[in-house]
Every structure is written in structure tokens, then in C-alpha cells.
PAVOMI-173394 format. One line per field, with one value per residue: residue number from 1; residue in three letters; chain; x, y, z of N, C-alpha, C in turn. Coordinates in Angstrom, 3 decimals, padded with zeros to 6 digits, m for minus. Layout:
N
num: (NUM/...);
residuo: (Ala/...);
cadena: (A/...);
n.x: (X/...);
n.y: (Y/...);
n.z: (Z/...);
ca.x: (X/...);
ca.y: (Y/...);
ca.z: (Z/...);
c.x: (X/...);
c.y: (Y/...);
c.z: (Z/...);
This chain:
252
num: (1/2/3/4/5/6/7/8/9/10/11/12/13/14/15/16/17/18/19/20/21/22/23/24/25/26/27/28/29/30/31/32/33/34/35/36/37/38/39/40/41/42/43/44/45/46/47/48/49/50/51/52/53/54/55/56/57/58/59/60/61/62/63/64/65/66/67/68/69/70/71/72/73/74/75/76/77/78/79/80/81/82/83/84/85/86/87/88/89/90/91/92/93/94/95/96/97/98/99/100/101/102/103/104/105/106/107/108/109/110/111/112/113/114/115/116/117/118/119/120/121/122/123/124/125/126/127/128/129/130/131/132/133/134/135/136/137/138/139/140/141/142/143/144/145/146/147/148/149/150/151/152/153/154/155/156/157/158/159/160/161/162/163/164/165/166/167/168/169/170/171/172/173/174/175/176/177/178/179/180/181/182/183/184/185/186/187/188/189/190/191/192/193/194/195/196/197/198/199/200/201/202/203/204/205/206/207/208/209/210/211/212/213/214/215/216/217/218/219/220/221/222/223/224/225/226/227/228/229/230/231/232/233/234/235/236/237/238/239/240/241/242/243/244/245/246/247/248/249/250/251/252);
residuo: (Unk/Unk/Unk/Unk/Unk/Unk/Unk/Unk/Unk/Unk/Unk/Unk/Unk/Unk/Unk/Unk/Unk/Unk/Unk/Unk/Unk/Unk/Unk/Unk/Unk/Unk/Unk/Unk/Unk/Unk/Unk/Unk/Unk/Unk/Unk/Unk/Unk/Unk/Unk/Unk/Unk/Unk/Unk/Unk/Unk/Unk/Unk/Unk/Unk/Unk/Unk/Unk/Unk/Unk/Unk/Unk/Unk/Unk/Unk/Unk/Unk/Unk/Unk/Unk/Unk/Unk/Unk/Unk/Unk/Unk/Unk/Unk/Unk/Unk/Unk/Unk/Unk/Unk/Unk/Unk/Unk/Unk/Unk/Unk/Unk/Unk/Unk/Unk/Unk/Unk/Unk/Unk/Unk/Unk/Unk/Unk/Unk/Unk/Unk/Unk/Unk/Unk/Unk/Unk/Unk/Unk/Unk/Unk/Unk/Unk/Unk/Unk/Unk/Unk/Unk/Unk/Unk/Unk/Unk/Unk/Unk/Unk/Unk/Unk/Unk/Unk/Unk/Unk/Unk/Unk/Unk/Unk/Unk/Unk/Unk/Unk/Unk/Unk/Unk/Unk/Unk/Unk/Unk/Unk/Unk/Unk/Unk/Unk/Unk/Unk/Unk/Unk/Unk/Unk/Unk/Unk/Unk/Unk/Unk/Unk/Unk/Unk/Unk/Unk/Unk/Unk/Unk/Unk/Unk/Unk/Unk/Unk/Unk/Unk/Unk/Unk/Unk/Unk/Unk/Unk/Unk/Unk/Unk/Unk/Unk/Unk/Unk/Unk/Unk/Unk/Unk/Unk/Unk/Unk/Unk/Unk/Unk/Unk/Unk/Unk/Unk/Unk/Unk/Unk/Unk/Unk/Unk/Unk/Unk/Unk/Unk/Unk/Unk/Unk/Unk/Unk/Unk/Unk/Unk/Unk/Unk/Unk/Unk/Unk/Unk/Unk/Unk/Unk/Unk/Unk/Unk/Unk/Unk/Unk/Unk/Unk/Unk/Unk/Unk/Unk/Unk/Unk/Unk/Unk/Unk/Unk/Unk/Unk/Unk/Unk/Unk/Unk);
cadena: (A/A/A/A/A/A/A/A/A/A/A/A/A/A/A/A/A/A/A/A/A/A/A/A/A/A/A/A/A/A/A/A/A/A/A/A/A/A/A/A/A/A/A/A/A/A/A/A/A/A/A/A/A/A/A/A/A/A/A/A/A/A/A/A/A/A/A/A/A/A/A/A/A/A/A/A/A/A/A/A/A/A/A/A/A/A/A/A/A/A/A/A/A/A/A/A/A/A/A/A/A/A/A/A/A/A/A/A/A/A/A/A/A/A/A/A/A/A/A/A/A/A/A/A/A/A/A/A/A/A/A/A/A/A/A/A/A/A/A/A/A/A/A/A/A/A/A/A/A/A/A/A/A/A/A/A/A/A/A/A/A/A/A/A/A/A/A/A/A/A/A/A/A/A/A/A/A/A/A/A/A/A/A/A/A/A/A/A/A/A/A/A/A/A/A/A/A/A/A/A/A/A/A/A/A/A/A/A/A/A/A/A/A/A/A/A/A/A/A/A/A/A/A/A/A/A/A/A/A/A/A/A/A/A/A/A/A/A/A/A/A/A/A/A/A/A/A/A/A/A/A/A);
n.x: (078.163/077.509/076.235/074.659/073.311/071.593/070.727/073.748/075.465/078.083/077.773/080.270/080.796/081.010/082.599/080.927/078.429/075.694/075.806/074.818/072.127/071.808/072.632/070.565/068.162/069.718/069.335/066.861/067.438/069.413/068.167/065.766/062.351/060.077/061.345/062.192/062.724/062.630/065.487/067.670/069.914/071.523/072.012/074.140/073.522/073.058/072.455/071.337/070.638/072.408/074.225/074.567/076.718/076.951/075.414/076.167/076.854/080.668/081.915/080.282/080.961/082.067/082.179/081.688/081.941/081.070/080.702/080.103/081.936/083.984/086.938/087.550/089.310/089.270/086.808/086.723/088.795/087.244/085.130/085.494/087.292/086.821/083.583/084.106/084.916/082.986/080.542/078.764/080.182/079.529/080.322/079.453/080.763/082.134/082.749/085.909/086.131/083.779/082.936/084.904/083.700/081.237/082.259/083.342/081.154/079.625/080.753/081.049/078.591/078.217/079.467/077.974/075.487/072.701/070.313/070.759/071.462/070.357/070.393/073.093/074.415/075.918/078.693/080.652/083.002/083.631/085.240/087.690/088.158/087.581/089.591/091.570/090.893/091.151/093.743/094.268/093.476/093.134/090.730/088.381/089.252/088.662/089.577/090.200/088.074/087.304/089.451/092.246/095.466/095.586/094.725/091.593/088.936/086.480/083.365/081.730/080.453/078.352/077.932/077.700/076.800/074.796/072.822/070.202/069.918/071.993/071.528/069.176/069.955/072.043/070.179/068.644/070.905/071.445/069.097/066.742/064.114/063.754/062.603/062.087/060.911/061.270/063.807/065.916/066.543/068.798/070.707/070.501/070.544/072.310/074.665/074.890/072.807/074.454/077.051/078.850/081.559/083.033/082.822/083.702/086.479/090.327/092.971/094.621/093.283/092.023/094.211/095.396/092.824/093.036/095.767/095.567/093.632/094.318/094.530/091.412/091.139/091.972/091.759/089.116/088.430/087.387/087.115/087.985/084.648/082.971/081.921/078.599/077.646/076.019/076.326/075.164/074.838/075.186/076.123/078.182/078.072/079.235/080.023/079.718/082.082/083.008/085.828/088.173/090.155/089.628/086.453/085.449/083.175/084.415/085.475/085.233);
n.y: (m062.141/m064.498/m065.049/m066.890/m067.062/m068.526/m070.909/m071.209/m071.426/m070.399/m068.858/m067.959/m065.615/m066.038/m064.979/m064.541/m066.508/m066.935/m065.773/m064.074/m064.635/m067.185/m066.437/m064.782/m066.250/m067.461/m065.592/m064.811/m066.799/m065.381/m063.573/m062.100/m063.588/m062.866/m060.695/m060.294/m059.495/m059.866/m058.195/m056.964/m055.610/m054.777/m053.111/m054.022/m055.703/m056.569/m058.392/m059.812/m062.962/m062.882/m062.727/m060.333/m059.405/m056.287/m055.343/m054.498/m051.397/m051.716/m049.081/m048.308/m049.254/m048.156/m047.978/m050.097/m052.926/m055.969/m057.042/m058.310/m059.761/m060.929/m061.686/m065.504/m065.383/m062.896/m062.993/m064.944/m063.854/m061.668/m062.753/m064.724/m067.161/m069.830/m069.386/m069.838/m072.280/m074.129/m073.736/m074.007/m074.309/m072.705/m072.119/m071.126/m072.726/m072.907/m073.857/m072.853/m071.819/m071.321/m069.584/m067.089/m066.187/m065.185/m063.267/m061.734/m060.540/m059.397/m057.129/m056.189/m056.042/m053.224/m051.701/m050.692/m048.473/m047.480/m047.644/m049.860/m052.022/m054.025/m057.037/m058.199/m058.391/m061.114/m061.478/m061.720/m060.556/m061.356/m063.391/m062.506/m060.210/m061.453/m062.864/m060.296/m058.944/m060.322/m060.613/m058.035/m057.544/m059.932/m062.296/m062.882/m063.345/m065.040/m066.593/m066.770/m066.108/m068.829/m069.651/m070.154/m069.322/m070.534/m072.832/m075.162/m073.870/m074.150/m076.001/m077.413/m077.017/m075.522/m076.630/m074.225/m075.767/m077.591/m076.321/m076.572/m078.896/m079.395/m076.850/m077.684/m080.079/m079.128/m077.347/m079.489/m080.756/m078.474/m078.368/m076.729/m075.612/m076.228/m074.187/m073.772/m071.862/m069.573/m068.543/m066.732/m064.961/m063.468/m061.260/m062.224/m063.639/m061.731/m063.266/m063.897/m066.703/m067.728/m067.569/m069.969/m072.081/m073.453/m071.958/m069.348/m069.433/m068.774/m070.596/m068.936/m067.861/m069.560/m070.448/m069.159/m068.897/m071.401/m071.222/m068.974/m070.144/m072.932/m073.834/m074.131/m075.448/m077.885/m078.417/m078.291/m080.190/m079.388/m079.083/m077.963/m077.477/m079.550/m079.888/m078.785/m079.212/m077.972/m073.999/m074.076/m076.750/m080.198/m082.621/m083.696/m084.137/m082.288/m083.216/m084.186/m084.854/m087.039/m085.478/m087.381/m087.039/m084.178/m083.945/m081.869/m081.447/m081.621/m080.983/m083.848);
n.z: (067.929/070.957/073.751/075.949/079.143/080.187/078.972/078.542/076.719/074.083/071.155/068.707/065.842/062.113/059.192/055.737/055.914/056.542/059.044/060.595/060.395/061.561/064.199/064.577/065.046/067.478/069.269/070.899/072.817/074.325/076.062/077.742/078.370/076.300/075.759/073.146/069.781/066.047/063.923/061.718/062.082/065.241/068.440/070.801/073.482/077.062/079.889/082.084/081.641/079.475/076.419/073.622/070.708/069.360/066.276/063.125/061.511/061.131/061.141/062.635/065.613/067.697/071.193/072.273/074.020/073.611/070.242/067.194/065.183/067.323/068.595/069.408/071.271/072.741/073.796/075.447/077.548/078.409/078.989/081.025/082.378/083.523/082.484/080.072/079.740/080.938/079.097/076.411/073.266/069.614/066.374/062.378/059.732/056.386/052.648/051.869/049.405/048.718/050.479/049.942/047.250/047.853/049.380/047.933/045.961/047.316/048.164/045.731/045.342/047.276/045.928/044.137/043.165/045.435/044.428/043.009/044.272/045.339/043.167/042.079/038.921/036.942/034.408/031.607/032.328/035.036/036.238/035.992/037.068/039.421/040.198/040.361/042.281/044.623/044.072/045.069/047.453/050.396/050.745/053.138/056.279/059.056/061.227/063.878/064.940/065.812/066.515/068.949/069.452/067.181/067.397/066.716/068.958/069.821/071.176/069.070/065.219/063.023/059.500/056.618/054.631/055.491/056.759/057.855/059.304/060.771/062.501/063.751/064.950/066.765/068.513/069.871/070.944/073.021/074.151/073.193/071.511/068.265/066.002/063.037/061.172/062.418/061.891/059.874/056.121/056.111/053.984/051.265/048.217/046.559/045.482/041.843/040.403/038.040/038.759/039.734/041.216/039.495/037.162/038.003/039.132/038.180/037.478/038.932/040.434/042.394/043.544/045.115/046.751/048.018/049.534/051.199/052.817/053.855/056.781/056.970/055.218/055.484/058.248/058.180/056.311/053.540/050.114/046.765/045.129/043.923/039.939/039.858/042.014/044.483/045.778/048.282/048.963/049.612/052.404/054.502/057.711/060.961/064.040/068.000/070.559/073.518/075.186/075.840/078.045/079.207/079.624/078.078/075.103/071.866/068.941/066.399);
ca.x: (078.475/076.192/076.728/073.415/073.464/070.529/071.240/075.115/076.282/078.809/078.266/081.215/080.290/082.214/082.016/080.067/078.458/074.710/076.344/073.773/070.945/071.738/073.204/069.311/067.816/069.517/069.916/066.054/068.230/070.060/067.241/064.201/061.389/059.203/061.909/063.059/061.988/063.768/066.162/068.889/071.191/071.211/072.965/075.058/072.948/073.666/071.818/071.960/070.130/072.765/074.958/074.710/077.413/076.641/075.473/075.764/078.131/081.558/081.998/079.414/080.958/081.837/082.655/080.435/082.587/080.735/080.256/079.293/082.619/084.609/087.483/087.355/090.493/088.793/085.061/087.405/089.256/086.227/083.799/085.913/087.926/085.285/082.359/084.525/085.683/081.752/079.494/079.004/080.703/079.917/080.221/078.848/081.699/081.738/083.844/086.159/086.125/082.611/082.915/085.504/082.858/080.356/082.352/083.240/079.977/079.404/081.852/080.406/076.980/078.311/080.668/076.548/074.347/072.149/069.127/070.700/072.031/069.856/070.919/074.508/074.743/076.708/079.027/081.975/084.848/083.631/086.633/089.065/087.301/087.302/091.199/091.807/090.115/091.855/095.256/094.260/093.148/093.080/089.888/087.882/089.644/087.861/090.027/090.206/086.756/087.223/090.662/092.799/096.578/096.326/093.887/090.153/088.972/085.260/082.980/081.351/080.094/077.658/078.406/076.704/076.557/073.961/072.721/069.350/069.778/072.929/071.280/068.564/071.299/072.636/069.290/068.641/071.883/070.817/067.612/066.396/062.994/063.659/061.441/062.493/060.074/062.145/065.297/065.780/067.602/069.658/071.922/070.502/070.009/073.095/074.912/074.170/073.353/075.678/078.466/079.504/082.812/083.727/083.004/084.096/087.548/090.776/093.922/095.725/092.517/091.712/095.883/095.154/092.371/093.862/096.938/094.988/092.854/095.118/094.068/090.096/090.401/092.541/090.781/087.266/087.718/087.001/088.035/087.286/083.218/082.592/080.750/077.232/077.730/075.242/076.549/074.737/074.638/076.788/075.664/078.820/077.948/079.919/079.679/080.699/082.131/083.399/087.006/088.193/091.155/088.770/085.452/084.637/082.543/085.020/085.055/086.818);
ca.y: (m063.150/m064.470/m065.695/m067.262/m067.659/m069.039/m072.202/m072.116/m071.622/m069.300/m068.486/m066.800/m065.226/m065.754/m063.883/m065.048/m068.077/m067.035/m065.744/m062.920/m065.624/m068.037/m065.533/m063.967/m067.266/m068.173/m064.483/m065.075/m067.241/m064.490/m062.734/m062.401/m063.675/m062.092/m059.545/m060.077/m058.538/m059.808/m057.374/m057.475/m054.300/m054.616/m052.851/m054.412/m055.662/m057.239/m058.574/m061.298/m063.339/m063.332/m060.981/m060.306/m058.443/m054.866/m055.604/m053.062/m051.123/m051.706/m047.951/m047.338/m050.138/m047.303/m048.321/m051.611/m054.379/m056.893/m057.073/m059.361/m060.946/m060.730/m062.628/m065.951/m065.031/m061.602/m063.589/m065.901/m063.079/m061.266/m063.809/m065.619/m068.757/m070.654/m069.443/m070.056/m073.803/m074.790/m073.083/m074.895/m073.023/m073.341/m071.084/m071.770/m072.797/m072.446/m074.154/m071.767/m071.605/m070.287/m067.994/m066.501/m065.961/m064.796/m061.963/m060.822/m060.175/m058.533/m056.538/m055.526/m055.060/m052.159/m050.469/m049.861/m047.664/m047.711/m047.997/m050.989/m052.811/m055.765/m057.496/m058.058/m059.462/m062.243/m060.693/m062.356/m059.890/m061.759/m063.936/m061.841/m059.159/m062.219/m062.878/m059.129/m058.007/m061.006/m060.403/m056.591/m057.754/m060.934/m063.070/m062.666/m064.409/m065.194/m067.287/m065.823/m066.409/m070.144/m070.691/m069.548/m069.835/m071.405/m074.529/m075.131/m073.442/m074.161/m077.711/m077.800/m076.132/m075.567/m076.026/m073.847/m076.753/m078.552/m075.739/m076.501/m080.012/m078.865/m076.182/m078.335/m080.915/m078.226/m077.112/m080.742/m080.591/m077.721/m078.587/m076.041/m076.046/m076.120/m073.316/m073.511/m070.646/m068.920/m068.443/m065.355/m065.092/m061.620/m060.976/m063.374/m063.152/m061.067/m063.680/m064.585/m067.844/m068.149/m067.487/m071.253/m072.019/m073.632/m070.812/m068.244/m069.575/m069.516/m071.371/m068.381/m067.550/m070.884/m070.910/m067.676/m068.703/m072.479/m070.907/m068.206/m070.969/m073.755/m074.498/m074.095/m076.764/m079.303/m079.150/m078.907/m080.900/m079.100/m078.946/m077.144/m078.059/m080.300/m079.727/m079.436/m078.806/m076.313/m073.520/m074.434/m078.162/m081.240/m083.451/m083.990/m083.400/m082.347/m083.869/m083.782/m086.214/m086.341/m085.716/m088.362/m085.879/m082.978/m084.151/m081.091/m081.436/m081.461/m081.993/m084.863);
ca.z: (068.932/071.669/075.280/076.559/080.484/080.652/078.096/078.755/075.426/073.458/069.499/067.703/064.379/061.248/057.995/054.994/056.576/057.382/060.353/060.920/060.013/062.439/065.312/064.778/065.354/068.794/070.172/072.553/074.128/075.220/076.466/078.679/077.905/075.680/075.102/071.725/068.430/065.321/063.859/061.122/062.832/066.840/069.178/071.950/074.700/078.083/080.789/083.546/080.794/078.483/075.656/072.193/070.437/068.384/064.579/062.215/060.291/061.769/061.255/063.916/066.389/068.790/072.917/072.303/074.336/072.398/068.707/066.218/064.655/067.743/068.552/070.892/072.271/073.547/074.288/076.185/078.181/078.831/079.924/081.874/082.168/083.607/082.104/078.979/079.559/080.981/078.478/074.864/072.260/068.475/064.846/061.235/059.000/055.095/051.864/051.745/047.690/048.573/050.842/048.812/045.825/048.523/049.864/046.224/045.351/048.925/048.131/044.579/045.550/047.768/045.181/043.171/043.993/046.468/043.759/041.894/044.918/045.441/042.434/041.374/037.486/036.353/033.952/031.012/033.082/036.477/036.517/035.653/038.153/041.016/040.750/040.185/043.640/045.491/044.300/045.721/049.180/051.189/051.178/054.371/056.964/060.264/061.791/064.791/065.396/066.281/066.789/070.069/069.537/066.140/067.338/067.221/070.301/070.177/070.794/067.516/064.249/061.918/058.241/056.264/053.406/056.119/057.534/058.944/059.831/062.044/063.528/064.560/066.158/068.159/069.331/070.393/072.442/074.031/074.514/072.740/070.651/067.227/065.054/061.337/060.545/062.471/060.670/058.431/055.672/055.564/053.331/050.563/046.841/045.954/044.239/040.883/040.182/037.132/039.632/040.348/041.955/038.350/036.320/038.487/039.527/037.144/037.827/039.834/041.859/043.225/044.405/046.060/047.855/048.549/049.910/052.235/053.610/054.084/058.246/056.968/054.154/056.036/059.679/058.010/055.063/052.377/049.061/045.369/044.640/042.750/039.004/039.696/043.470/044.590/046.779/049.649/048.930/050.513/053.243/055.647/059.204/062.145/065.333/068.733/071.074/074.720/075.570/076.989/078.893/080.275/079.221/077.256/073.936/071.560/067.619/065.862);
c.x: (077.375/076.556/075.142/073.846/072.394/070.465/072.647/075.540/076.518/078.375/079.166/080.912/081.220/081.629/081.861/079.644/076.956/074.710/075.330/072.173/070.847/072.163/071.639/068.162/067.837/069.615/068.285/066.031/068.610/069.300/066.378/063.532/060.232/060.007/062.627/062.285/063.207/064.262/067.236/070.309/070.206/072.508/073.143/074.139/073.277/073.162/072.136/071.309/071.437/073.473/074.340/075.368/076.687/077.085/075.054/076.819/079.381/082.341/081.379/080.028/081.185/082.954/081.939/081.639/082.593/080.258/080.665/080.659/084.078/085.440/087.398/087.933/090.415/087.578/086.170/087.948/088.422/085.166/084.110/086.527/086.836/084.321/083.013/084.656/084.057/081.087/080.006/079.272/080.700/079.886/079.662/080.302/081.352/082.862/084.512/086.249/084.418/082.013/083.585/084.637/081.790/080.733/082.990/082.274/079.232/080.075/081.379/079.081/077.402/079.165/079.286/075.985/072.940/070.736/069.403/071.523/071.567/070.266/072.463/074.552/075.320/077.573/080.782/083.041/084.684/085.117/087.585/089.061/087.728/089.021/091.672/091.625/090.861/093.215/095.663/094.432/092.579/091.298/089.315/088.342/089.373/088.319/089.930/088.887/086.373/088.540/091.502/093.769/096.726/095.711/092.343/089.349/087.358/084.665/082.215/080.886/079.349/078.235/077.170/076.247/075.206/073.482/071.755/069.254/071.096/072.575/069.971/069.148/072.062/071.592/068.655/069.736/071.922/069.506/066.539/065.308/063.413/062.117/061.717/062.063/060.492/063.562/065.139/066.933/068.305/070.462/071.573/070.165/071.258/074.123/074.316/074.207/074.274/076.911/078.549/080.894/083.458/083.794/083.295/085.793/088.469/092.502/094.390/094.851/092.124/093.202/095.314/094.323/092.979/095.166/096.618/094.069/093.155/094.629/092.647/089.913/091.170/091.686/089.117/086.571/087.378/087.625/087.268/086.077/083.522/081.584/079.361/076.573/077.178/076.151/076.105/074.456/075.787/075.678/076.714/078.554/078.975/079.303/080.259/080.641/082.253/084.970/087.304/089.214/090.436/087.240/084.649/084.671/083.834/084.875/085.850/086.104);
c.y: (m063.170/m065.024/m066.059/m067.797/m068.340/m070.885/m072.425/m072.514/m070.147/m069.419/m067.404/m067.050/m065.468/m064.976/m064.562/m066.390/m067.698/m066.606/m065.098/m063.824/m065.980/m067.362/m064.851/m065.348/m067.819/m067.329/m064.481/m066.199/m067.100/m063.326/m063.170/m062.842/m062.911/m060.587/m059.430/m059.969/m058.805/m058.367/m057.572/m056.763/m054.671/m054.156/m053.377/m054.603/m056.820/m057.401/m059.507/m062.209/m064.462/m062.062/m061.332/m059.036/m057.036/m055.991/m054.924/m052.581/m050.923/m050.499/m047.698/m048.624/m049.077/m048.332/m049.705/m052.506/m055.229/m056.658/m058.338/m060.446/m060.501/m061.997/m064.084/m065.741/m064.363/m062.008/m064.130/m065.007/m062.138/m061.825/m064.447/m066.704/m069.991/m071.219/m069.933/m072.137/m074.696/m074.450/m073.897/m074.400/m074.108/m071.971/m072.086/m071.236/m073.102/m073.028/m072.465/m070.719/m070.442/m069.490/m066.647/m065.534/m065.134/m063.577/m061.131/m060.050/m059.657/m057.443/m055.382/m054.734/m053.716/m051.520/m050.122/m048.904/m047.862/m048.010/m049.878/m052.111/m054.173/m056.885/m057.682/m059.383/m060.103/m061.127/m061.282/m062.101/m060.674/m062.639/m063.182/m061.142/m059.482/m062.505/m061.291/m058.696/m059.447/m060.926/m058.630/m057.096/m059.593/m061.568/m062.814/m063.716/m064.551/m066.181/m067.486/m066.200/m067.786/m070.614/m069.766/m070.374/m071.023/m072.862/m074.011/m075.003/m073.915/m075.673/m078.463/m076.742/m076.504/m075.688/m075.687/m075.119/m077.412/m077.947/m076.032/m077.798/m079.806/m078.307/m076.834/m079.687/m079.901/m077.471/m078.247/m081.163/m079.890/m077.453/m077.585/m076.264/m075.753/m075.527/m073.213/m072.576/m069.522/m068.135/m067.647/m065.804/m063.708/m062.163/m062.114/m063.132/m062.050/m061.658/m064.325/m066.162/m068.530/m068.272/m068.505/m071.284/m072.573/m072.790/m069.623/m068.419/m069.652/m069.962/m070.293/m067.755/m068.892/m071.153/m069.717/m068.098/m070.389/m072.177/m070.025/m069.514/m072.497/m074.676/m074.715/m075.911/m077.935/m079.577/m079.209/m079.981/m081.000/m079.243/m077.868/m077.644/m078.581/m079.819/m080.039/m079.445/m077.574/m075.652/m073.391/m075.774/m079.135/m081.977/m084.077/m083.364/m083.384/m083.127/m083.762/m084.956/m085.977/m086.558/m086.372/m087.517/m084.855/m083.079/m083.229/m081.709/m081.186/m082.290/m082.617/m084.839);
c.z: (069.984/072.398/075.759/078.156/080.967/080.136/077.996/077.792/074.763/071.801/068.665/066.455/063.272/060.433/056.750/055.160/057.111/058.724/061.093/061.157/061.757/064.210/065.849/065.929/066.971/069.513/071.376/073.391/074.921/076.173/077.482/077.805/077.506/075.546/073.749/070.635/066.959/064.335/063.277/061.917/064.423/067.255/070.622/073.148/075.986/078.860/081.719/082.515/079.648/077.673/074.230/071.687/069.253/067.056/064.119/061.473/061.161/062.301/062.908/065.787/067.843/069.882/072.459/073.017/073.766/071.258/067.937/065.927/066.005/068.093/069.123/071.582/073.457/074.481/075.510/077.401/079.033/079.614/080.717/081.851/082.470/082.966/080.630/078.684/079.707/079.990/077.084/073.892/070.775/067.274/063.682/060.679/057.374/054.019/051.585/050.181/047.679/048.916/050.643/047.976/046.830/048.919/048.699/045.722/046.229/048.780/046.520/044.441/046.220/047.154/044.080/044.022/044.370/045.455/043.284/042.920/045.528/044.731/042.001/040.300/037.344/035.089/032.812/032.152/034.090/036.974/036.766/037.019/039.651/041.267/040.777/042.387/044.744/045.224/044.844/047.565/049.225/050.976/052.667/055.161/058.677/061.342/063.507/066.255/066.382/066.625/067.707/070.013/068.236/066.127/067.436/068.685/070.912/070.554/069.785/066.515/063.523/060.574/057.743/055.209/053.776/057.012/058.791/059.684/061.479/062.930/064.136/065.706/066.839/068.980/070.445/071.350/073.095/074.761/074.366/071.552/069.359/066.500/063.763/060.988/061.159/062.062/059.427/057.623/055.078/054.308/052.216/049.026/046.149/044.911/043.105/040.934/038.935/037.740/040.358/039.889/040.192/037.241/036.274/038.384/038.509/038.284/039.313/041.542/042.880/044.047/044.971/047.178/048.883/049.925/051.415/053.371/054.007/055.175/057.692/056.520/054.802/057.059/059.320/056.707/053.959/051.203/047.699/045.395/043.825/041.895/039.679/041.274/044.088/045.503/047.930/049.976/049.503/051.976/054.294/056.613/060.081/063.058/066.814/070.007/072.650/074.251/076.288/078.428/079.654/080.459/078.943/076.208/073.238/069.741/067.048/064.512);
């Protein structure tokens, strides 16, 4: 997560969504100038500047106040009412069918060993494997992240589907220079590309994750991919309007 006081904007993190990427991207926002050094693991820093929450192994989260996928509820409680209601708050959002498949195979790479963990194979059992490990445990659910009391709490979002064109329209509303050559990409290359949403999914896993993600796919839209539908492909943009009632940013 990231509080910029200097640009007057909040980013809450979700989970499998580039989150780390794009969180890297706007964190010498949060900073002095000429103090930032990119960095996949950071710990917790705070200044008159600006915050950025502890990233790293959740194990090691420690005393940290702020960290990475924290709630808004807590950002909100912490930072203030104020600074909460003025400041421009947005996250990167994700089909949920494919962030599903994303934290599967997040999930696999770290049950190898540490030699053979860059790669994770494609594999006949994968199906079976992918409803197996979701009828164990829940889907990654990040809700939390963007929604206070059950509603959309923030004034807009990234989808990852449209990533860099978004995050250059939210640098443009913050008046922020757009660097493309900036932008890392952690965490990338672990799924296979045989592992599309149609050849992964079978009847009882696609209700599983349908059912878990219910608020995602109605308020953002989504649905199953379509054949042929890259996993980072699609072209619907968010947007953000005024309220006509408080005249915060607000997304329709």
C-alpha cells in the first residue's frame, strides 16, 4: 500500500494483480527526491513525504503498521478521515477466473524446490490438481482491500487486462509523468502458457470460483474468458467521474 502526501493519493494492494509491479512504479511518489532505489522486498517506510507499506514475506511482517495488502478499512482508520475522503484512492483489479489460475500456480511454484522454482510445467493432472487445491482452500480473496462495509470504497482502478494504458490515465490525473520503462515486472513467468482459463477450468471449479467471487464479477464486470482470450488481454477501461452528492471521484 502507498499514501503519497506529496501527490494526494492512496494505493491499496490486491493479490495477484501486478500489485507489487505497479505499487513499485508509484512508490517515488512517496518519497524524497532522489531517495528511491527500486526494490522487489521493502521494508515499511514513513516520512512527511509519504508511506509505503512493508513487502516481503508476511512471516517477517513483524510491528510494521503499514504493509503491503492492508486493509482500507485500517488505511482509512489510520490515516485519517480527512486525509482519507481528500486524497485519490485507487487498486489494480483482475478477472477473477484469472487470478484464480494465477495464485494456483503461485502456490505450486513454492511447494518446488528452490532450484526448480522459476518454471512451473503445464501438466495432464493440472485440472484435476486446480479444482483439488480450491475445494482445499478458498481462492485469494482481497476484498477487503477496496471495499469498506461491503461497498467500493476507493475512486478508481486499474484493470490488470489494460494495464499500462490505465496506469498511464491515472498518472495523467495526477499529474504525474508517465515512465513506461519504468515498470517492473516481479513475479512474472511462472505460469505456463498452456494454462488458459479454458483448459484449466472444469465444470465444478469454475462454480467454486464464480460463487467465491460473486461482488468481483458483478461490480467489475467480469465474466469466464473467452476462447482465445489472452490472460492479460481485453480492452474495457475504467473511469472516473464526479459525484454529483460529495464531489468525490467516484467509479460508475
Amino acid at each position: 500500500m502507498l499514501v503519497s502526501h506529496r501527490y494526494k493519493f492512496i494505493y491499496t494492494k490486491t493479490r495477484k494483480t501486478a500489485g507489487s509491479s505497479v505499487e513499485s512504479y508509484f512508490e517515488p511518489f512517496c518519497m524524497s527526491d532522489g531517495e528511491w532505489t527500486q526494490r522487489h522486498l521493502r521494508e515499511e517506510y514513513v516520512s512527511a513525504a509519504g508511506i509505503i507499506g512493508f513487502r516481503g514475506k508476511a512471516a517477517n511482517v513483524g510491528v510494521a503498521r503499514w504493509w503491503n495488502h492492508m486493509p482500507a478499512r485500517l488505511i482509512r482508520e489510520r490515516i485519517g478521515e480527512d486525509t482519507w475522503k481528500s486524497y485519490f484512492k485507487f487498486c489494480v483489479i483482475r478477472n477473477p477466473f484469472e487470478k484464480a489460475i494465477s495464485a494456483f500456480y503461485h502456490s505450486k511454484r513454492h511447494a518446488r524446490s528452490e532450484r526448480a522454482r522459476r518454471e512451473v510445467p503445464w501438466t495432464d493432472d493440472d485440472p484435476q490438481l486446480f479444482e483439488d487445491w480450491l475445494e482445499r482452500r478458498p481462492p485469494p480473496i482481497d476484498r477487503d482491500t477496496f471495499c469498506i462495509e461491503g461497498r467500493f470504497a476507493l475512486n478508481d482502478f486499474i484493470r490488470y487486462e489494460n494495464l499500462v494504458p490505465d496506469m498511464q490515465r491515472i498518472c495523467e490525473h495526477l499529474g504525474l509523468r508517465w515512465e513506461p520503462e519504468r515498470l517492473p515486472a516481479f513475479k512474472a513467468g511462472i505460469r505456463p502458457p498452456e494454462a488458459t482459463a479454458q483448459r484449466l477450468y472444469t465444470a465444478r471449479s469454475r462454480k467454486i470460483v464464480r460463487q467465491a467471487y460473486r461482488f468481483e464479477l458483478r461490480y467489475f464486470r467480469y465474466d469466464f474468458p473467452e476462447v482465445g482470450e489472452a490472460p492479460s488481454g481485453g480492452s474495457t477501461k475504467s473511469r472516473i467521474v464526479l459525484s454529483g452528492r460529495n464531489g468525490h471521484k467516484n467509479h460508475r
